[in-house]
Backbone bond lengths (Angstrom), bond angles and torsions (degrees), N, CA, C in turn:
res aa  C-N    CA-C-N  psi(-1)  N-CA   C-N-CA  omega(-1)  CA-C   N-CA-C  phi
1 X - - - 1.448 - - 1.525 110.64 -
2 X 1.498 131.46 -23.05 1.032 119.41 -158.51 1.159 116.05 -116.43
3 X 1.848 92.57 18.30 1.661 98.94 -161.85 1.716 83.89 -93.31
4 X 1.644 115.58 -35.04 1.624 109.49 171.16 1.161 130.80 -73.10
5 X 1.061 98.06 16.67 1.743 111.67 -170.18 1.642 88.22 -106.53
6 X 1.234 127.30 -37.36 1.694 116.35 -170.84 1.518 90.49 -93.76
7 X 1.047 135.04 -30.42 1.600 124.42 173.79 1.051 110.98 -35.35
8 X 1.636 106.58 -73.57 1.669 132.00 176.14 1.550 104.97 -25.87
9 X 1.494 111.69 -63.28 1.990 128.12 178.30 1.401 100.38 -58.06
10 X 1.592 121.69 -24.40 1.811 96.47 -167.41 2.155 95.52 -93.90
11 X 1.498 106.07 -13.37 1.173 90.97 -179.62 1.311 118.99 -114.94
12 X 1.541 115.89 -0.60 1.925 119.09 137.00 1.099 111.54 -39.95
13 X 1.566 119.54 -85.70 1.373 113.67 176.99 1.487 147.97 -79.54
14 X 1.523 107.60 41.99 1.031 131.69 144.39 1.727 116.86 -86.74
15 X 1.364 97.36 -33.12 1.554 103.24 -162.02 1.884 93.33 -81.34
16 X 0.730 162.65 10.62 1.494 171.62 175.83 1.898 114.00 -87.52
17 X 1.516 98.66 -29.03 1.677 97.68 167.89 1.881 96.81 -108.60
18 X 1.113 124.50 26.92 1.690 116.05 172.61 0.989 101.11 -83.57
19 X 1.478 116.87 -177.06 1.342 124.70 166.68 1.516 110.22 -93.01
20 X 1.071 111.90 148.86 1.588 115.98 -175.25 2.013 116.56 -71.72
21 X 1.498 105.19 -31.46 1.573 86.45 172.82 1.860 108.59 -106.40
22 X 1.810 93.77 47.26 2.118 107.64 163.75 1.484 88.22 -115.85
23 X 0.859 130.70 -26.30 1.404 105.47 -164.77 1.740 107.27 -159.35
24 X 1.431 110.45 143.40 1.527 130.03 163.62 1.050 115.94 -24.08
25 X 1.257 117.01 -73.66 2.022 134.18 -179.63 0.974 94.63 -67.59
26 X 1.450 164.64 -59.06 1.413 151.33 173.15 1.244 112.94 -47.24
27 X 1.628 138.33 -42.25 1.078 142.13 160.18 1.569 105.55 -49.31
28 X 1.059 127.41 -56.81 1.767 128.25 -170.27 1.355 93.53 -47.68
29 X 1.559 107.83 -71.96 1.782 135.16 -167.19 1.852 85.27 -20.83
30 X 1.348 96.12 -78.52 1.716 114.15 -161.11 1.198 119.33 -51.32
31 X 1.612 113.54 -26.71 1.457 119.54 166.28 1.385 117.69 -83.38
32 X 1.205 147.68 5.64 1.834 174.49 89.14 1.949 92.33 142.59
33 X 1.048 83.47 -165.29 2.173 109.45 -165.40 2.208 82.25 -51.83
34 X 0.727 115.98 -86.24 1.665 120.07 -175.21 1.786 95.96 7.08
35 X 1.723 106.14 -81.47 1.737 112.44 -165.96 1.564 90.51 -60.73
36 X 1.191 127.33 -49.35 1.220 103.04 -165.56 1.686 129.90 -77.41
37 X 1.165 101.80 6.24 1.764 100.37 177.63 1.449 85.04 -114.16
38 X 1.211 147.38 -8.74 1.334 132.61 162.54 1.829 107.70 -76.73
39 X 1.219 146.47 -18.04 1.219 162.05 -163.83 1.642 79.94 -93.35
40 X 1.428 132.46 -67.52 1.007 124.51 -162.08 1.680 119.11 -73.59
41 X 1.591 114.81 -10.27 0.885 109.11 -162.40 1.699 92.64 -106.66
42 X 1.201 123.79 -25.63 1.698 116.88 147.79 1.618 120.59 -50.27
43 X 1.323 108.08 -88.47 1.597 100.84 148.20 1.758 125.84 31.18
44 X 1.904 97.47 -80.37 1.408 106.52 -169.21 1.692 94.74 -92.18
45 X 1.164 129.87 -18.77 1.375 131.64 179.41 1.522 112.51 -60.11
46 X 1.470 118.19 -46.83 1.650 146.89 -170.94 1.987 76.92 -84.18
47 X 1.322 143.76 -67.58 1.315 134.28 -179.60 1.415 105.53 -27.56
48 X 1.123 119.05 -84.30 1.079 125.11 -166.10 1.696 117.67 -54.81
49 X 1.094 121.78 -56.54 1.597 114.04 162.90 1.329 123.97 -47.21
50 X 1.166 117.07 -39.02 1.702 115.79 160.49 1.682 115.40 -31.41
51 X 1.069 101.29 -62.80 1.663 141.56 161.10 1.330 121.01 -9.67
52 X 1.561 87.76 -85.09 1.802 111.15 162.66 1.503 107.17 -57.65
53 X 1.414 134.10 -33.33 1.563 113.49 174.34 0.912 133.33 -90.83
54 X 1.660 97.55 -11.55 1.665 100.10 156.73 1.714 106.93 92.05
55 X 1.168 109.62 21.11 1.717 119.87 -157.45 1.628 81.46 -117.49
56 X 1.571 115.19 116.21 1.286 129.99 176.76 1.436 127.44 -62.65
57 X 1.522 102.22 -67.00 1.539 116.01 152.47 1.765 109.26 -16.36
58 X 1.507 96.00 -99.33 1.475 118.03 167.14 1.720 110.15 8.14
59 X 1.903 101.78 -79.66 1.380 122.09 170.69 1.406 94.18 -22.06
60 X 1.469 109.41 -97.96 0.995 128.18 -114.30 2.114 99.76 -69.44
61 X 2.012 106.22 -21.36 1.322 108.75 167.23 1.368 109.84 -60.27
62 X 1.059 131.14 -41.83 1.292 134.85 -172.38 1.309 143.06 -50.38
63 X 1.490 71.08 -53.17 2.041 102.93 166.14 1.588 107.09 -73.80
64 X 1.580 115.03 -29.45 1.398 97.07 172.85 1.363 138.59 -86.38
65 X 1.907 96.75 -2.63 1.034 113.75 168.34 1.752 130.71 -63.26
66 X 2.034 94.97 -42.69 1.308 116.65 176.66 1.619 111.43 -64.67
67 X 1.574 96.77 -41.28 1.792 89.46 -171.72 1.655 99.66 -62.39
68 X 1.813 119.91 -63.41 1.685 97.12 175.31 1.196 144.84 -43.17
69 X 1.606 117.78 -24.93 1.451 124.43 162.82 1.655 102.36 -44.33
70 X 1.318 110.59 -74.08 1.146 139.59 -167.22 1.892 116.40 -37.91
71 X 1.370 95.97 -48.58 1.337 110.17 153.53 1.823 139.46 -65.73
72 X 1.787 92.96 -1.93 1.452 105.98 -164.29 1.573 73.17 -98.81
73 X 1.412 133.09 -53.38 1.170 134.33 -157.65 1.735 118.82 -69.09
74 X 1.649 113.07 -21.13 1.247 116.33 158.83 1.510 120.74 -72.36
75 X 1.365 103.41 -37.09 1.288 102.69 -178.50 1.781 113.93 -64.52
76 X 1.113 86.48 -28.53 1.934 105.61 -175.75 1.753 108.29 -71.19
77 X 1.369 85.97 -13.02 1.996 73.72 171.25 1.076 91.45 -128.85
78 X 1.111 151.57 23.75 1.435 143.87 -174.80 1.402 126.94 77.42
79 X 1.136 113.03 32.20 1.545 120.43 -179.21 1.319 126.46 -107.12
80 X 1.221 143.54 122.58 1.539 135.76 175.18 2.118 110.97 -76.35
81 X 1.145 79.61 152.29 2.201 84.44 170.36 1.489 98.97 -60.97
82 X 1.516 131.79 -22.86 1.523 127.35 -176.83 1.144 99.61 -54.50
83 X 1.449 121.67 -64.77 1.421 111.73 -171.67 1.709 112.06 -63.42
84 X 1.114 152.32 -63.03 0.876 124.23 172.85 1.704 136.10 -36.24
85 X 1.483 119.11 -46.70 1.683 112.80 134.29 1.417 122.41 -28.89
86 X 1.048 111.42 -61.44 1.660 109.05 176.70 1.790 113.99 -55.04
87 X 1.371 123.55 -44.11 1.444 117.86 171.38 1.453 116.46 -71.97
88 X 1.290 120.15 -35.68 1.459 140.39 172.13 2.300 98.86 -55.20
89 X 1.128 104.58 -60.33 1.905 109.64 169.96 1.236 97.31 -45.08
90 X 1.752 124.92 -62.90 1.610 109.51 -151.07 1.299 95.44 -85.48
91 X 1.079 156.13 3.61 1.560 149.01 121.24 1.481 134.66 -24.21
92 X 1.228 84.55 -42.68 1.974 103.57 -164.39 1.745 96.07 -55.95
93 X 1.455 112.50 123.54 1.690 112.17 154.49 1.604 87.69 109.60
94 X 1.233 123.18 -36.90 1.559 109.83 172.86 1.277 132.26 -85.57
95 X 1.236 116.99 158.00 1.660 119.21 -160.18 1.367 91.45 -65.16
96 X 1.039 110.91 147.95 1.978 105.93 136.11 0.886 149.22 -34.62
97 X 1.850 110.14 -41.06 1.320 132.67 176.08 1.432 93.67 -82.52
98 X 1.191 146.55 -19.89 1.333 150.36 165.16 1.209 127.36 -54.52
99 X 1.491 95.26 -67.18 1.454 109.02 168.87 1.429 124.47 -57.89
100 X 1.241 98.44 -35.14 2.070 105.94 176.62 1.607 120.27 -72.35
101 X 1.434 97.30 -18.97 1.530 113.16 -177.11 1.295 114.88 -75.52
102 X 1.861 102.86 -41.94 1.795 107.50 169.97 1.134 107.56 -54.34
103 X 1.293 142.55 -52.04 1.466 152.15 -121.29 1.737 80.78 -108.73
104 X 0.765 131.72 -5.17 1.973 127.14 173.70 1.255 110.78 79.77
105 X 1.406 124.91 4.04 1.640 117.33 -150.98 1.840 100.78 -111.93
């Protein structure tokens, strides 16, 4: 799984020196963090109604829509999906209520 997850990162950040009217993610890039956390915040909006209808398919486009946004937005500050794997690992085996307790919140 995570080998398409760095694919996805090697051809985000390629798309950051394109020109913006070749490509989508160059269009986001060029429009800065603003369009793109609004993309994400439709995204999880269209997630969640999928959701509520209970239409599987639907879900599961949706969610793949949010995770690539989501991935446009790591790439957009400089982040790979590794690190999120990597916070997602030092998680693994602890409660929730555990994990939320470190974090002070």
């Amino acid at each position: 799984m995570s080998d398409l997850l760095a694919r996805l990162a090697e051809v985000l950040e390629a798309r950051k020196g394109a020109d913006p009217d070749s490509s989508y993610v160059a269009r986001l890039y060029d429009k800065g963090l603003d369009a793109i956390l609004k993309k994400i915040g439709e995204e999880a909006t269209e997630t969640v109604m999928a959701a509520k209808d209970g239409e599987r398919e639907k879900l599961v486009y949706e969610i793949a829509d949010l995770w690539f946004h989501s991935l446009v937005l790591l790439a957009h500050q400089g982040l790979k999906p590794q690190d999120v794997l990597d916070e997602l690992d030092r998680r693994f085996g602890l409660s929730g209520l555990e994990e939320k307790a470190r974090r002070g919140k």
